[in-house]
C-alpha positions as a Python dict, from the first residue, in 0.01 Angstrom:
ca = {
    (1, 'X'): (0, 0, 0),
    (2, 'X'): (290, 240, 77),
    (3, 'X'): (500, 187, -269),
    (4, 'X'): (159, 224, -428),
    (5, 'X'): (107, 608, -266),
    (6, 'X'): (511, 640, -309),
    (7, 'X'): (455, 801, -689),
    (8, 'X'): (193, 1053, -513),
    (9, 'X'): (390, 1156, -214),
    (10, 'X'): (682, 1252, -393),
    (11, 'X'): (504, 1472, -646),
    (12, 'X'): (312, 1676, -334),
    (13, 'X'): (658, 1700, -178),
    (14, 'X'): (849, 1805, -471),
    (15, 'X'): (644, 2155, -554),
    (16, 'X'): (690, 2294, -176),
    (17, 'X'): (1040, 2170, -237),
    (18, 'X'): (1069, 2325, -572),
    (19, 'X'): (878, 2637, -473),
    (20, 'X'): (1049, 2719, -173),
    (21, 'X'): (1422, 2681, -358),
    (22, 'X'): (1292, 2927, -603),
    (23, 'X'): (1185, 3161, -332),
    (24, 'X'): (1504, 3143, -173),
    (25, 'X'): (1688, 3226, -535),
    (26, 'X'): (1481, 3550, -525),
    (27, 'X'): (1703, 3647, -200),
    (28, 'X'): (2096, 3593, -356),
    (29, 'X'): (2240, 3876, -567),
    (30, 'X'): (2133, 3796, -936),
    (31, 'X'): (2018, 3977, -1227),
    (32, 'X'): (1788, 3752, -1304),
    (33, 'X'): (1628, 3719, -897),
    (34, 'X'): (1604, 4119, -958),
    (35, 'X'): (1466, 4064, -1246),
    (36, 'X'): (1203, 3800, -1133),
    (37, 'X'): (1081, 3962, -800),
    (38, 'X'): (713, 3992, -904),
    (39, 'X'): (651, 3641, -916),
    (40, 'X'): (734, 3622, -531),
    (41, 'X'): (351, 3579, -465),
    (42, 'X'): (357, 3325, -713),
    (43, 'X'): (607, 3106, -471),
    (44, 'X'): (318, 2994, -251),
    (45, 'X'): (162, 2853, -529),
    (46, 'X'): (127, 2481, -402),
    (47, 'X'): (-6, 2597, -61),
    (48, 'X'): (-364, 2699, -248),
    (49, 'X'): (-369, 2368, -403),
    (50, 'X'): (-472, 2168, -61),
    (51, 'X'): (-840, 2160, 79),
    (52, 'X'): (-809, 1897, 331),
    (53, 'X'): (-460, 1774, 483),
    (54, 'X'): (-377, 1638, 833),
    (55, 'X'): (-163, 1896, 1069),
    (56, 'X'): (140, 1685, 1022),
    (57, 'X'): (165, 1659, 653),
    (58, 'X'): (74, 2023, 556),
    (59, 'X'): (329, 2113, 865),
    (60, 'X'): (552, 1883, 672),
    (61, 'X'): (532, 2057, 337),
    (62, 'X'): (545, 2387, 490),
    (63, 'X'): (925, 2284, 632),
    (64, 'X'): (1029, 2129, 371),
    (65, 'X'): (917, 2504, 166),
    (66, 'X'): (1048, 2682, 473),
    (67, 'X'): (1402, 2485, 431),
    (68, 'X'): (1436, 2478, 83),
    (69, 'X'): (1406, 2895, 74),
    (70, 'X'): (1659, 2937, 355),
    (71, 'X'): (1921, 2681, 228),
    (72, 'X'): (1930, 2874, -77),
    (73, 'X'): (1909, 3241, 91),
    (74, 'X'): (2172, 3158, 408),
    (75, 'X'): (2399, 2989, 188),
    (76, 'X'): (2656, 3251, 229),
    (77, 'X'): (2689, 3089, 554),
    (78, 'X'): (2849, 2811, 415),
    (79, 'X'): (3144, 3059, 282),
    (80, 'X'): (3197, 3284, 584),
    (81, 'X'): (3240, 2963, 818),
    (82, 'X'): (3495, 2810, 536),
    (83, 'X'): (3693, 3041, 468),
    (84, 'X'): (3663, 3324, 780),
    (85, 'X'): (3561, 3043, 1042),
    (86, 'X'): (3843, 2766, 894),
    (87, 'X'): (3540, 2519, 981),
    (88, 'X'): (3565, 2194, 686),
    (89, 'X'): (3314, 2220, 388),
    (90, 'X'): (3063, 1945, 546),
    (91, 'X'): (3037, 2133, 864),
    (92, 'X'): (2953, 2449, 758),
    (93, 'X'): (2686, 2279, 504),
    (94, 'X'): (2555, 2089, 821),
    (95, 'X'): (2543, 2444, 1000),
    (96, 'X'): (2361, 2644, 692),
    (97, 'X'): (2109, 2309, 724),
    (98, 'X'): (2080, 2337, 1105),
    (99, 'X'): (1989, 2669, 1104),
    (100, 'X'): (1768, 2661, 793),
    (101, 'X'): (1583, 2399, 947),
    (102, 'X'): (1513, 2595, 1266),
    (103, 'X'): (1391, 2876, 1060),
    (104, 'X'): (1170, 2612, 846),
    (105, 'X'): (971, 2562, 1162),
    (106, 'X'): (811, 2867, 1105),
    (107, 'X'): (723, 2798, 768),
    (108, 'X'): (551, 2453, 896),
    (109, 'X'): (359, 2626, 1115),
    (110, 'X'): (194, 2866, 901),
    (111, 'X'): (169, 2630, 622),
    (112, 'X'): (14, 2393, 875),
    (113, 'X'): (-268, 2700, 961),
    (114, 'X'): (-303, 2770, 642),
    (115, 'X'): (-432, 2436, 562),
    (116, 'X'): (-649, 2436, 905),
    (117, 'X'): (-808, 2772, 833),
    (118, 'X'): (-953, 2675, 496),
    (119, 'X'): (-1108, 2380, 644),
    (120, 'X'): (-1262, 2637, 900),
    (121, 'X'): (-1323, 2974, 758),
    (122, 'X'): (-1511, 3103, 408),
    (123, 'X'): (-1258, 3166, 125),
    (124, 'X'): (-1310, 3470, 67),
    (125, 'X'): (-1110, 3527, 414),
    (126, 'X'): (-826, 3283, 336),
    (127, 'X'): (-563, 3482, 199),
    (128, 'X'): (-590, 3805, 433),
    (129, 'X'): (-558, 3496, 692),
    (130, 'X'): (-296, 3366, 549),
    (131, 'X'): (-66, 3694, 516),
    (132, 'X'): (-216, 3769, 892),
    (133, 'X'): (-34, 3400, 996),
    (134, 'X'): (282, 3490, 806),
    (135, 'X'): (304, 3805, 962),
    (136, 'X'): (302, 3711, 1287),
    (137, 'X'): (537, 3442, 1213),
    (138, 'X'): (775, 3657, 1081),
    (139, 'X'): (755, 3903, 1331),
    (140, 'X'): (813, 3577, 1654),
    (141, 'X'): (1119, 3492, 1422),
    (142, 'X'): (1276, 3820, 1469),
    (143, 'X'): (1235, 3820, 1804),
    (144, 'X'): (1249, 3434, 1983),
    (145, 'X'): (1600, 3309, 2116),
    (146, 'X'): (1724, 3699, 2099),
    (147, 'X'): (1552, 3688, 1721),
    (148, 'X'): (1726, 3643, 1367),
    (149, 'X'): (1518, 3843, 1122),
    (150, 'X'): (1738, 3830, 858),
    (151, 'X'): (1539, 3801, 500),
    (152, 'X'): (1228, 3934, 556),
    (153, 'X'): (974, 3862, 295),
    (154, 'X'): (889, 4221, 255),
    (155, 'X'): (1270, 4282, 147),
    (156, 'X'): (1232, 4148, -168),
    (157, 'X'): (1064, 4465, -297),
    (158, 'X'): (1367, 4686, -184),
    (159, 'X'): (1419, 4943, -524),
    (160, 'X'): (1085, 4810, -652),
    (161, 'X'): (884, 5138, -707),
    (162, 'X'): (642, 5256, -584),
    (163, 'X'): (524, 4953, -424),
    (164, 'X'): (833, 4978, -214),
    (165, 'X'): (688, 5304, -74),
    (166, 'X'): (452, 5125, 132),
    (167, 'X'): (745, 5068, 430),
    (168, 'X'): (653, 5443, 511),
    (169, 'X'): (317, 5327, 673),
    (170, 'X'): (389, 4972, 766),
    (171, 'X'): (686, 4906, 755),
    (172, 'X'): (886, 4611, 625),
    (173, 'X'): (642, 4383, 808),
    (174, 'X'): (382, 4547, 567),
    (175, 'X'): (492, 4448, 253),
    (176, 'X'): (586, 4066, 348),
    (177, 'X'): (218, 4065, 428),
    (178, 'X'): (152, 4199, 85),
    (179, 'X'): (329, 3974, -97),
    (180, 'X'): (171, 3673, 114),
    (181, 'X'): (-208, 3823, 52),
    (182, 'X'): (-93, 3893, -312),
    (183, 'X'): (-20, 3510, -350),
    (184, 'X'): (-324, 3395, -149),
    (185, 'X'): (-583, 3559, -404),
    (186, 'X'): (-364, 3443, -716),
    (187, 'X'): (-340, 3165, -524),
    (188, 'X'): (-711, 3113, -508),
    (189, 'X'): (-839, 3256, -867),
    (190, 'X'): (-612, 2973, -1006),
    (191, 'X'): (-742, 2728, -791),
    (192, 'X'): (-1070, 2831, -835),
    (193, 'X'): (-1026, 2838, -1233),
    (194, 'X'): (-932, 2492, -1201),
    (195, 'X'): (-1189, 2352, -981),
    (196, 'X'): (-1513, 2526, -1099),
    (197, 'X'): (-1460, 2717, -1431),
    (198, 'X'): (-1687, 3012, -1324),
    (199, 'X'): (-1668, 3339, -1529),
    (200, 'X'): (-1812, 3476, -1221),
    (201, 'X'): (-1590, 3333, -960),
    (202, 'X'): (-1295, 3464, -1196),
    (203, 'X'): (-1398, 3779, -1248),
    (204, 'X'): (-1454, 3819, -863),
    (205, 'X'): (-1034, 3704, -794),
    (206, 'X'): (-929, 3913, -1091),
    (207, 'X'): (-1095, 4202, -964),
    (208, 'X'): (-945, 4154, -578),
    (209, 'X'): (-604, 4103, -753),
    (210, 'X'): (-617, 4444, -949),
    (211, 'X'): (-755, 4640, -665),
    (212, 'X'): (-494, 4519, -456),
    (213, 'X'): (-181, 4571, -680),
    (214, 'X'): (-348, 4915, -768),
    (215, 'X'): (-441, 5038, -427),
    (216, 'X'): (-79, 4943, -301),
    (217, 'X'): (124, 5097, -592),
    (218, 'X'): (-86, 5431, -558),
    (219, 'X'): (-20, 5409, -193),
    (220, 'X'): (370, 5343, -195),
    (221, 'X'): (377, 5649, -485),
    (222, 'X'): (189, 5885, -247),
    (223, 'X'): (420, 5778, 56),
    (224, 'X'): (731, 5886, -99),
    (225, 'X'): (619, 6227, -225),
    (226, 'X'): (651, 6579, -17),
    (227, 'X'): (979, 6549, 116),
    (228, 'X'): (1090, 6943, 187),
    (229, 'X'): (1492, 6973, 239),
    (230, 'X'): (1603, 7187, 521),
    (231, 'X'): (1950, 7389, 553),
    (232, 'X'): (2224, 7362, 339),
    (233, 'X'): (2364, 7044, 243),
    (234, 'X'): (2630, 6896, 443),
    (235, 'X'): (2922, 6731, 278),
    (236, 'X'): (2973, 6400, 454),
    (237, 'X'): (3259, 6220, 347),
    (238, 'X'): (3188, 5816, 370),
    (239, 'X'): (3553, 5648, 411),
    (240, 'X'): (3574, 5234, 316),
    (241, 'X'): (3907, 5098, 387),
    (242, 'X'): (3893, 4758, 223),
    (243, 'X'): (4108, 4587, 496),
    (244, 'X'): (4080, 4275, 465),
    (245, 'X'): (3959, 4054, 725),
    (246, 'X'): (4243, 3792, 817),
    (247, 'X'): (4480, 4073, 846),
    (248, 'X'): (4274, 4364, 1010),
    (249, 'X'): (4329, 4189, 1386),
    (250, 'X'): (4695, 4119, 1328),
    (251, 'X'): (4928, 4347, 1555),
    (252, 'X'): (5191, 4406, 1216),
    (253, 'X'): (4906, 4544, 1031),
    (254, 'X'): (4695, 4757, 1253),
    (255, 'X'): (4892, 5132, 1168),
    (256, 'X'): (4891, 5018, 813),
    (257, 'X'): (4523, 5013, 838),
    (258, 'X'): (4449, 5292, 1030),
    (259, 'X'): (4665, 5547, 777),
    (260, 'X'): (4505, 5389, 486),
    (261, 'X'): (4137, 5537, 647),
    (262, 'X'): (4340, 5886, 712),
    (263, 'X'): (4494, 5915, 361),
    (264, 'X'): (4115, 5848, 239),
    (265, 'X'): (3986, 6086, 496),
    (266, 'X'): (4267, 6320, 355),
    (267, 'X'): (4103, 6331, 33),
    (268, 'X'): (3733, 6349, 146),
    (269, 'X'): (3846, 6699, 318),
    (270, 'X'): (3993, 6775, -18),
    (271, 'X'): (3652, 6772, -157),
    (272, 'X'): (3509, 6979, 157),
    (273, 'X'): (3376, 6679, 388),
    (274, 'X'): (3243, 6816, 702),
    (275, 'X'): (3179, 6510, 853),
    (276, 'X'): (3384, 6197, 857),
    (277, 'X'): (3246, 5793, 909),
    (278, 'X'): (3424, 5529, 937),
    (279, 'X'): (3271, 5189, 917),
    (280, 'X'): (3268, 4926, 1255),
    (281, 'X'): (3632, 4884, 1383),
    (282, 'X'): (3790, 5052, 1163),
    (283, 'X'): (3985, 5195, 1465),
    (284, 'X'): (4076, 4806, 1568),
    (285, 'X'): (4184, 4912, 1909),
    (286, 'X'): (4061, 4977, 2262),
    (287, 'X'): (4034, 5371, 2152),
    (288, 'X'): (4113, 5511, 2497),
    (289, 'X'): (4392, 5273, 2547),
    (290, 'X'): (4567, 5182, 2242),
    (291, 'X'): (4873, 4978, 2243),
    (292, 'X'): (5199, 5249, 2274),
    (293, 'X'): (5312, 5183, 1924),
    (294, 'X'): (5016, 5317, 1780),
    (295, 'X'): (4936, 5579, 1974),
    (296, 'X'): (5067, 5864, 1740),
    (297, 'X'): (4861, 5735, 1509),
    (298, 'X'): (4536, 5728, 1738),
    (299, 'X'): (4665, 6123, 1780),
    (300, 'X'): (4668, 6176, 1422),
    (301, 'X'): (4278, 6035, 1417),
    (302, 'X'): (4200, 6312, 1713),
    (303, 'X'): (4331, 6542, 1553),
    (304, 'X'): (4172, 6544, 1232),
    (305, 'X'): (4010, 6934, 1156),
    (306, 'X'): (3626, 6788, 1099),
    (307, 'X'): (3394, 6552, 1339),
    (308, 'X'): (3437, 6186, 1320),
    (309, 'X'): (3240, 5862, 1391),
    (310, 'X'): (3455, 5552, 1381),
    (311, 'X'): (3368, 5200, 1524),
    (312, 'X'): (3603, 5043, 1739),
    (313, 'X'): (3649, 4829, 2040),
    (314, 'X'): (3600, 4937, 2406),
    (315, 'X'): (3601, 4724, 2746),
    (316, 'X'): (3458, 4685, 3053),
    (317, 'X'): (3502, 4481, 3388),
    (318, 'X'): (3362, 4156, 3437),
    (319, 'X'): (3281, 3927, 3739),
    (320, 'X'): (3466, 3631, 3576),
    (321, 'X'): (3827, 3493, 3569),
    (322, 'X'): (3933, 3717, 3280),
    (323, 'X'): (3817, 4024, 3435),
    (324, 'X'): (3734, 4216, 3137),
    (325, 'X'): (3534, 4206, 2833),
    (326, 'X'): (3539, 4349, 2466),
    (327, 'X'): (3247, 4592, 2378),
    (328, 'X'): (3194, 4701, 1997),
    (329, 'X'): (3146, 5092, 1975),
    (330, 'X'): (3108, 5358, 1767),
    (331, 'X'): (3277, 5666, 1921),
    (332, 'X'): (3233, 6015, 1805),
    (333, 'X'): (3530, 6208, 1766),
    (334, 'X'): (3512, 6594, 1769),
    (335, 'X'): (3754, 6750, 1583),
    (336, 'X'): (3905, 6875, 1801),
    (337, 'X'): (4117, 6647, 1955),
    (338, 'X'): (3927, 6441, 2215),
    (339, 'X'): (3622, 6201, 2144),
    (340, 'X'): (3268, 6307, 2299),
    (341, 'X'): (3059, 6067, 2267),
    (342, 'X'): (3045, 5682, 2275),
    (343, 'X'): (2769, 5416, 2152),
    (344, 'X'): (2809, 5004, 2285),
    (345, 'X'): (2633, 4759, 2067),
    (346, 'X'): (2332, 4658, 2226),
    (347, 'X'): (2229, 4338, 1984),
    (348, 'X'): (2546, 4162, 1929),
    (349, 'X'): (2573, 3897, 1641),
    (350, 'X'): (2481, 3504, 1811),
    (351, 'X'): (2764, 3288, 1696),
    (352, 'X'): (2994, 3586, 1576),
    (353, 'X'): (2999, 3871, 1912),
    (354, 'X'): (2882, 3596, 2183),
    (355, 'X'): (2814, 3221, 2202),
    (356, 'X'): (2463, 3143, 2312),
    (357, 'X'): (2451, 2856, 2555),
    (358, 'X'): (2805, 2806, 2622),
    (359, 'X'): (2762, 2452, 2757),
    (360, 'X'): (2594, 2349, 2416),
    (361, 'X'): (2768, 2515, 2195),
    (362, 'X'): (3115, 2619, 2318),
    (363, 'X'): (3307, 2449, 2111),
    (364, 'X'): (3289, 2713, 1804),
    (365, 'X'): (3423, 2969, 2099),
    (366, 'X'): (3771, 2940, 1882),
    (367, 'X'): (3640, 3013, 1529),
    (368, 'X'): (3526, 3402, 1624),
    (369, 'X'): (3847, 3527, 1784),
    (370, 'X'): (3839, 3797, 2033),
    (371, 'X'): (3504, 3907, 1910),
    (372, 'X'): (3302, 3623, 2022),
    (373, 'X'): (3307, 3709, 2381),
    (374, 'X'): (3161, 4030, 2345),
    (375, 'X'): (2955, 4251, 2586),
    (376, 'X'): (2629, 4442, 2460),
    (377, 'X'): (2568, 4789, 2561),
    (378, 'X'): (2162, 4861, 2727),
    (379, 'X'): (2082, 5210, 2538),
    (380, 'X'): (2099, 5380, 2293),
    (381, 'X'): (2298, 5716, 2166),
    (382, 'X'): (2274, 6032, 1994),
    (383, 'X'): (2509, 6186, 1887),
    (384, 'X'): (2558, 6536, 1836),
    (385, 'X'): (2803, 6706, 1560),
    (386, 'X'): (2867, 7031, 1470),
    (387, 'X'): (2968, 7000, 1074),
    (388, 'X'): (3055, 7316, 948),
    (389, 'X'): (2742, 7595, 1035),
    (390, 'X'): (2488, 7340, 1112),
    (391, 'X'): (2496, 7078, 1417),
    (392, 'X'): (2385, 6744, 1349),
    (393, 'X'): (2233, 6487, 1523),
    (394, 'X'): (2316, 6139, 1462),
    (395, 'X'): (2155, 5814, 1565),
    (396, 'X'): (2456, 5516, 1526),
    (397, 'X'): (2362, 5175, 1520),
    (398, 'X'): (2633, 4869, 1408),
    (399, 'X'): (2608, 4656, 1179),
    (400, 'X'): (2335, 4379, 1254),
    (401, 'X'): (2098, 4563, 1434),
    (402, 'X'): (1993, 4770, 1162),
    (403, 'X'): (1808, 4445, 1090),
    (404, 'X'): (1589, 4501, 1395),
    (405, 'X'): (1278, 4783, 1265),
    (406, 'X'): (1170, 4829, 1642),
    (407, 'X'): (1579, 4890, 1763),
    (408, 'X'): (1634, 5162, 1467),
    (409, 'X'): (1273, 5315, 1542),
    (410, 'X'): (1300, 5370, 1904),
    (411, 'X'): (1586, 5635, 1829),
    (412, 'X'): (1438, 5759, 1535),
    (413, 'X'): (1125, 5851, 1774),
    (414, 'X'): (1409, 6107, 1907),
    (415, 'X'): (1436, 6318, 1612),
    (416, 'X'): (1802, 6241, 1482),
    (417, 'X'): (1905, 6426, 1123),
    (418, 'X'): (2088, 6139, 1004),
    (419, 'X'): (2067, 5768, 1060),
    (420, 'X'): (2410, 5586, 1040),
    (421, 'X'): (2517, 5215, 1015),
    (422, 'X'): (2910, 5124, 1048),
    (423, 'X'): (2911, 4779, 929),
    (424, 'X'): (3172, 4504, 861),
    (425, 'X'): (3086, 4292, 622),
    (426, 'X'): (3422, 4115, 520),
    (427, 'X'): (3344, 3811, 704),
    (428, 'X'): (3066, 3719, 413),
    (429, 'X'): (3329, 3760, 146),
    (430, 'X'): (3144, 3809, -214),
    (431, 'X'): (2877, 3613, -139),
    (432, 'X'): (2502, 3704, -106),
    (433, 'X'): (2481, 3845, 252),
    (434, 'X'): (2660, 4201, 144),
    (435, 'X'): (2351, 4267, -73),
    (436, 'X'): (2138, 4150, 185),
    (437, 'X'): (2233, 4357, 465),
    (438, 'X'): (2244, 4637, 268),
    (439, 'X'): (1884, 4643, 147),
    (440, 'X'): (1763, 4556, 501),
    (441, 'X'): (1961, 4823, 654),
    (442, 'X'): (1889, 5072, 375),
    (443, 'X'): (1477, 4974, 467),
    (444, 'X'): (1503, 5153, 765),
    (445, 'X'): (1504, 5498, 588),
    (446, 'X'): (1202, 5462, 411),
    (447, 'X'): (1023, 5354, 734),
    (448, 'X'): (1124, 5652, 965),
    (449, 'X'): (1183, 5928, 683),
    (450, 'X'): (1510, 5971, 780),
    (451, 'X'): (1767, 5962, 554),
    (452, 'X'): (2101, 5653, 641),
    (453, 'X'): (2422, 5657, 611),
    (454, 'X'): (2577, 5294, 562),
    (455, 'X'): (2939, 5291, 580),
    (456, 'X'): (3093, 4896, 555),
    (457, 'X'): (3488, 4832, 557),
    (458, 'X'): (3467, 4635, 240),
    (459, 'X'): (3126, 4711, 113),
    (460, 'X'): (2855, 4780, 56),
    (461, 'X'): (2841, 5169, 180),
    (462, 'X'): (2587, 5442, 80),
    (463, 'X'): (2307, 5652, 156),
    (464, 'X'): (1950, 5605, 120),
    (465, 'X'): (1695, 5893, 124),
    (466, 'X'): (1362, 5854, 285),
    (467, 'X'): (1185, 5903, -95),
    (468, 'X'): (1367, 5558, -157),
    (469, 'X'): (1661, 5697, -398),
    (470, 'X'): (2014, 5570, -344),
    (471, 'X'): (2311, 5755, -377),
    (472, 'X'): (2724, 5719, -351),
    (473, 'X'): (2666, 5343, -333),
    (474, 'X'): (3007, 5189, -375),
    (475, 'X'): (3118, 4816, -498),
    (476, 'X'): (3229, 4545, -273),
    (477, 'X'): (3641, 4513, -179),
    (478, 'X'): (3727, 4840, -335),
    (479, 'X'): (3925, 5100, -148),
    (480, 'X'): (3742, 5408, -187),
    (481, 'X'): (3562, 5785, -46),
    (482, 'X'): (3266, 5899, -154),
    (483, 'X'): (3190, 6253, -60),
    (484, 'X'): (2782, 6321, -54),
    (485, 'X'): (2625, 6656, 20),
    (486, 'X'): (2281, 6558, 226),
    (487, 'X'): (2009, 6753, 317),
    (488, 'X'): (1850, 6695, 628),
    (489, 'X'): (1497, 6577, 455),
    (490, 'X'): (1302, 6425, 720),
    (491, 'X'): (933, 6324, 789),
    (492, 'X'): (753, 6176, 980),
    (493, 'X'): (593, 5859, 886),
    (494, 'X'): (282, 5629, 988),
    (495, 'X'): (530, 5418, 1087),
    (496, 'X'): (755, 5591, 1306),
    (497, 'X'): (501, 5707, 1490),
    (498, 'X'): (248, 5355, 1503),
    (499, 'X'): (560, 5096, 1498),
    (500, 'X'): (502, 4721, 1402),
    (501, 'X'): (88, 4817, 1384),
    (502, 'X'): (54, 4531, 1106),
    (503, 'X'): (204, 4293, 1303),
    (504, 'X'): (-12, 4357, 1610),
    (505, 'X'): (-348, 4365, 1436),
    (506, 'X'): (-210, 4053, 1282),
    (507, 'X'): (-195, 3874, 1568),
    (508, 'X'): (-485, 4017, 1738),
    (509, 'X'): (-699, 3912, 1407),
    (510, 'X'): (-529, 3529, 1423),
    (511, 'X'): (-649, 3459, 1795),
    (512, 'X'): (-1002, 3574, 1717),
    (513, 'X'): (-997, 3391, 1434),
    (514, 'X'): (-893, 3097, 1631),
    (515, 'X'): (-1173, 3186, 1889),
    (516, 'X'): (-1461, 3227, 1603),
    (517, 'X'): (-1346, 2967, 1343),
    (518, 'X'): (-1619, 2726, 1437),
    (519, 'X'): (-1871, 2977, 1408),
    (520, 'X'): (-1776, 3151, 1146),
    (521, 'X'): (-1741, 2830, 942),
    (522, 'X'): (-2135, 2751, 1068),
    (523, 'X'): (-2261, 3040, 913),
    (524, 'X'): (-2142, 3021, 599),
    (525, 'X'): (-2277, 2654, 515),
    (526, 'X'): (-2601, 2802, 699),
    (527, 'X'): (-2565, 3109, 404),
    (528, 'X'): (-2465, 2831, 166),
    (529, 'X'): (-2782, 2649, 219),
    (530, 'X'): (-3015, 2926, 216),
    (531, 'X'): (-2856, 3061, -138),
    (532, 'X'): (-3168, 2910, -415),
}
């Protein structure tokens, strides 16, 4: 009986298979995923094709989607633990796996609901359902076990205008569930084309389909108009060293480093920078206690004639046997000669700043070096610069926790000019993750109005404005300055001021749902009956 249902099995497990993998292409860094982003909707595809499945088999295909997409999308992981983390090939293929896996729980789970919802609510509700369930799904993801939100759904419209646009009134969270809602009534008018062949019923879709796409795009367009600029421009000099990773922590190579960021910052003042930023650690030292040999070259960094924000490494005292603990910073230097202000990195990187559950997993303590033993900081900074006439103030955050919406939008509620990210993104090589931080980070502006400065040691650096446009953006492992004049062009958006709205109304919608399905289900097949 089993090899007879063998030939079915492995067809309904090869399209969530198939469907997630091509999914997961849209995330990596090709012309042809850019190209192809529209039929992201299209992904969920199989999940509209099942009426009636038990928990554990539409939980089944929904992890097998789920691990399919993040194989493919993580698979940079692969590279930074081969050739950063020296870790052999089949390990860091078993890691990408683990981790995919953990993140295709999610998947099962809403797959799983999807499936139980049809079998409990009228169809016509399914899809807003559905992108409800994702939603919330999303949103646990980013935030369970200290949270890994990295590849959002709603990402893959980053530089697709205007629909992009929407981020300004619900945020990223927003657009995953329009993408998910998009699919769920394609989903259904193919389904329903299939199954009953009703002008009607395909008009009906068709109709919800354009209204949708239409409504959204007119939305987005409206949400990026009516920026005003205010004051003069500021020249703000962006500085990426290129150093490369395996020799940046080395004790021969540290002054060489630090002079190659002055010589650039020499020739961003050249071109009338007011405002200096280096990416995270670019100053690879305890700043306020740098080893003696370099400290004429720590001088040289105080002394430069224009403000400054550099990452670098601080410490602090801890109750253990060592005694003392590495913080990542970004300090703010003033120009004249003594550094003002200082931001710790509150969400450090699991696996790369700190080992989570040291008993289970200490044994990749050697692979991250003195970073992975890292201390986070508990609030946030602003910093304030005076650049040229005009004083600026800055909001920093460091590298991974521009992933984090809510982290970047609690200091944006505080009014800062500028919004700047010093990243390091040499540990991912050439591979996909570059991109992908970049347009998550980049996100950020759109949702608060607020323009970001992204400044990476080997790429990618830039500045996005809140109407969506990017400028200066540089190419990975060059050496290069780019010298922008900003305005400060700020508004306020829905957003900012409402936070993760979708996401709460999401999951306020899912456990009434949950509370009315059997009702709600008894009325329509008492409606159904009553219909001559």
């Amino acid at each position: 009986m089993f090899a007879d249902r063998l030939p079915s099995l492995k067809n309904s497990l090869l399209s969530p298979l198939l469907a997630g993998t091509f999914l997961g292409f849209l995330f990596q860094n090709h012309s042809l995923s850019h190209a192809l982003w529209w039929l992201s909707p299209m992904a969920f595809a199989p999940l509209w094709q099942e009426e009636r499945s038990s928990f554990g088999r539409s939980f089944g295909k929904g992890f097998l989607f789920g691990l399919a997409m993040n194989v493919a999308g993580l698979f940079w992981l692969v590279t930074t633990m081969v050739h950063y983390g020296h870790v052999p090939v089949f390990l860091a293929v078993f890691g990408d796996v683990l981790l995919s896996a953990y993140m295709a729980l999610y998947t099962g789970v809403f797959w799983a609901g999807t499936v139980f919802f049809r079998q409990k609510l009228p169809v016509w509700l399914l899809p807003p359902v559905a992108a409800a369930l994702w939603t919330v799904l999303e949103g646990f993801r980013g935030i369970l076990l200290t949270g890994f939100p990295w590849n959002p759904l709603g990402s893959l419209l980053f530089g697709h205008f205007p629909f992009l646009g929407m981020a300004a009134l619900t945020g990223t969270t927003g657009l995953s569930f329009f993408i998910v809602l998009a699919g769920g009534i394609l989903g259904e008018l193919f389904h329903r084309i299939r199954k009953e062949r009703s002008f009607r019923t395909t008009l009906s879709w068709s109709l919800s389909f354009g209204l949708l796409v239409s409504v959204w795009a007119l939305a987005g367009h409206l949400a990026l108009q009516g920026f005003t600029e205010k004051e003069p421009p500021v020249p703000i000099g962006l500085i990426q060293g290129n150093i490369p990773q395996d020799q940046k922590w080395t004790a021969a190579f540290l002054k060489h480093a630090v002079d190659g960021y002055l010589d650039l910052s020499q020739k961003a003042l050249s071109e009338g920078a007011k405002l200096l930023v280096w990416p995270e650690t670019a100053l690879p030292v305890v700043w306020n206690a740098p080893p003696t040999a370099l400290l004429p070259t720590v001088k040289q960094v105080e002394s430069l004639p224009v403000p400054l924000v550099t990452g670098t490494l601080g410490v602090v005292r801890t109750g253990d046997e060592t005694g003392y603990a590495f913080t990542n910073e970004a300090v703010l230097f003033s120009g004249k000669g003594k550094a003002v202000q200082r931001y710790r990195k509150r969400h450090l990187v699991p696996f790369g700043e700190y080992i989570p559950l040291p008993w289970l997993f200490g044994w990749l303590r050697p692979m991250t070096g003195i970073t992975g033993d890292m201390r986070s900081g508990t609030k946030g900074a602003m910093f304030e610069v005076s650049a040229g006439d005009q004083t600026l103030r800055l909001a920093p955050f460091i590298c991974y926790e521009a992933l984090y919406p809510s982290l970047v939008r609690e200091m944006a509620l505080k009014g800062p000019d500028f919004l700047v990210v010093l990243s390091d993104d040499a540990w991912f090589g050439s591979s996909d993750a570059p991109y992908q931080l970049f347009r998550q980070s980049l996100l950020r502006a759109i949702e608060n109005g607020i323009p970001l400065i992204r400044v990476a040691n080997t790429g990618l650096s830039g500045v996005m404005e809140p109407d969506g446009s990017v400028l200066g953006k540089t190419s990975l492992f060059t050496r290069q300055e780019v010298t922008i004049s900003l305005h400060q062009k700020r508004r306020t958006t829905f957003y900012r001021l409402h936070g993760e709205w979708v996401f709460r109304l999401s999951l306020l919608a899912i456990l009434c749902l949950l509370a009315g399905a059997p009702l709600l289900r008894a009325t329509e097949q008492s409606s159904e009956r009553t219909v001559p």
